[in-house]
Steps between C-alpha positions, in 0.01 A plus 500: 500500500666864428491742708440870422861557482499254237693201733390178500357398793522132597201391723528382855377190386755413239761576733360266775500238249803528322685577901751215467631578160518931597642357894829610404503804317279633686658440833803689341324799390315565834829446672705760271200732523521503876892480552506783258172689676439539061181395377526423095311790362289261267331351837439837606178540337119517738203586360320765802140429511282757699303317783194716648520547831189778611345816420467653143602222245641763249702622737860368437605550869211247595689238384861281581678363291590097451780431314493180268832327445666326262536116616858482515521891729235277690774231597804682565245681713406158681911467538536826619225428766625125591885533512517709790222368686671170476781630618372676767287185643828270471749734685191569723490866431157624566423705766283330756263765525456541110136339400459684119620281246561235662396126390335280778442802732158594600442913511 
């Protein structure tokens, strides 16, 4: 599917399906990305859709945006989220007192 920018877009879908073939590559690019804090400037493409929130629905500042990513921004996001929280949980890191974004603990 292309995107507005004219990119290709490959589905979630055909990357859950083709996952051990792309493993690999993959793995490499979301480490470079992150080791080099660069994101390739093809994955940085969202599409901003307005979502209504109250009042006046013509009025722009009723409204947030949500950003919809590309599928591969959407797992080097996933790494970026589950690197350092396993990190954190197997050096024992978190704060004891820290409930927010935590798995298994009840807020």
């Amino acid at each position: 599917m292309k995107n507005s920018h004219g990119y290709n877009e490959i589905s979630i879908e055909v990357l859950k399906i083709s996952a051990t073939c792309i493993c690999s590559p993959l793995t490499y690019i979301c480490d470079k990305s992150i080791l080099s804090g660069i994101v390739p400037d093809r994955l940085k493409f969202s599409i901003i859709k307005p979502i209504y929130k109250k009042g006046d629905r013509m009025n722009l500042t009723n409204c947030r945006p949500l950003s919809l990513l590309t599928s591969f921004l959407k797992v080097i996001e996933i790494a970026l989220y589950i690197r350092p929280t396993e990190h954190f949980y197997s050096n024992k890191l978190p704060v004891g007192n820290q409930f927010s974004f935590r798995k298994y603990i009840a807020t």
